[in-house]
Every structure is written in structure tokens, then in C-alpha cells.
C-alpha positions as CSV (number, residue, x, y, z in Angstrom):
1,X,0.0,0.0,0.0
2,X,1.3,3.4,-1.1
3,X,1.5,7.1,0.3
4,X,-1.5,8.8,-1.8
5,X,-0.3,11.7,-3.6
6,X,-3.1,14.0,-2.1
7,X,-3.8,14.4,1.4
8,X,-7.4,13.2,1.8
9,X,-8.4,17.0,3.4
10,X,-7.5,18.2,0.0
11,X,-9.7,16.4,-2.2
12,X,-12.6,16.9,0.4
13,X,-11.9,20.9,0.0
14,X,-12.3,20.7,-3.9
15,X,-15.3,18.8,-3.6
16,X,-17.0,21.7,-0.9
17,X,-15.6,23.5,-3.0
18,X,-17.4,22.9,-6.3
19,X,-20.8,22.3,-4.1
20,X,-20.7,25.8,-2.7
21,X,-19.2,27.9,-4.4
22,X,-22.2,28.3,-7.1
23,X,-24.9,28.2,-4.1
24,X,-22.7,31.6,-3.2
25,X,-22.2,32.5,-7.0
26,X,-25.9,32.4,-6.8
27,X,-27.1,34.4,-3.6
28,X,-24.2,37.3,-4.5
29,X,-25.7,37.9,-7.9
30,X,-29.7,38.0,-6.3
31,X,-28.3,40.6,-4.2
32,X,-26.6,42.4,-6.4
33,X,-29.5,42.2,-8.7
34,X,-31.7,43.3,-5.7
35,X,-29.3,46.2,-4.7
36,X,-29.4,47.6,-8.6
37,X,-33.3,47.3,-8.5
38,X,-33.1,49.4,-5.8
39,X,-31.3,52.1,-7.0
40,X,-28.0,51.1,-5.3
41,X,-26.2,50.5,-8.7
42,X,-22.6,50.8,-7.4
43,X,-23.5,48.7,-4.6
44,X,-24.8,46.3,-7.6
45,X,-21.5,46.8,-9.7
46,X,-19.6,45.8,-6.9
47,X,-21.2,42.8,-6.0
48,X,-21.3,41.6,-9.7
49,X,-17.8,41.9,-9.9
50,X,-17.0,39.5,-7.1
51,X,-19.4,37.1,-8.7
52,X,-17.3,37.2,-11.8
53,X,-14.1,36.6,-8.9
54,X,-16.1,33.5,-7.7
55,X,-16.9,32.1,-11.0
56,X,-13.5,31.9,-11.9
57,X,-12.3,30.7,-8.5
58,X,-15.3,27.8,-9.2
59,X,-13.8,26.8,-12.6
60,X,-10.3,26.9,-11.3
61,X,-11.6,24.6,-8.6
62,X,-12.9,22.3,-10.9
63,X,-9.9,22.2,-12.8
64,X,-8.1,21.2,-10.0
65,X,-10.6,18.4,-8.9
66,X,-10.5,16.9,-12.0
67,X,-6.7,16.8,-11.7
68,X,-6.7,15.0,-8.6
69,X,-9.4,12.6,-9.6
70,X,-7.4,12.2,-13.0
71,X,-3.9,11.3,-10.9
72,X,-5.7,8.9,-8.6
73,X,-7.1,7.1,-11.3
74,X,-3.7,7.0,-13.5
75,X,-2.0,6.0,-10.2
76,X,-3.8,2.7,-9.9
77,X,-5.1,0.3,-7.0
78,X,-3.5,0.7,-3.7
79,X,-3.7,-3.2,-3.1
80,X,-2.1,-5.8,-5.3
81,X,-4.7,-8.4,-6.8
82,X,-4.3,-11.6,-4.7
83,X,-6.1,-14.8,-6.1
């Protein structure tokens, strides 16, 4: 059985990660919507543009998640085949 290349914590992060990160993506962009509706348009602007922040944080967190799954599967079993 060999070290795996990942620590388990990390992989665990990604996948929060890529769950939460659009539920945020989401609620930030109601508000901002919200705020602009009210009349609050830099409020609005501002908010927008750390939606655009989090959408790029979610794709590079998906990139990296993939990577991880993609070396764990290219690495192999951990246990020999025994008959």
C-alpha cells in the first residue's frame, strides 16, 4: 500500500468547494441584482464583480478536482490483486 499523492483533506476541499461555491455564486448575484433594483447601482457593480471573482475561483476549482481525480485514477489500485 502506497502514500496517496493527495492528502485526503484536500480532495474533500475541492469537492466543498465545487458544491458551494455556485450556491454563493448564486445568492451574491440575487443581491446584487436586488441592490441595482433598488437604486444602489454601485453597490450592484460591486457585487457583480465578485461574482465574476467567484466564478473563476469555481472553474479553477474544478480544474483542480478533476486533476486529482485524473492522478488517482492513473496511479492505480492501492492493493495488489491476490487470487
Amino acid at each position: 500500500m502506497h502514500q496517496p499523492q493527495f492528502p485526503r483533506r484536500f480532495g474533500l476541499a475541492l469537492i466543498a468547494g465545487a458544491i458551494l461555491l455556485p450556491v454563493c455564486i448564486c445568492v451574491t448575484l440575487g443581491v446584487a441584482v436586488l441592490l441595482e433594483g433598488m437604486g444602489d447601482i454601485a453597490g450592484g457593480v460591486v457585487l457583480r464583480r465578485i461574482v465574476l471573482a467567484g466564478s473563476v475561483l469555481w472553474i479553477i476549482d474544478l480544474v483542480c478536482l478533476l486533476l486529482v481525480l485524473a492522478i488517482g485514477t492513473l496511479r492505480g489500485p492501492d492493493e495488489p490483486d491476490e487470487p
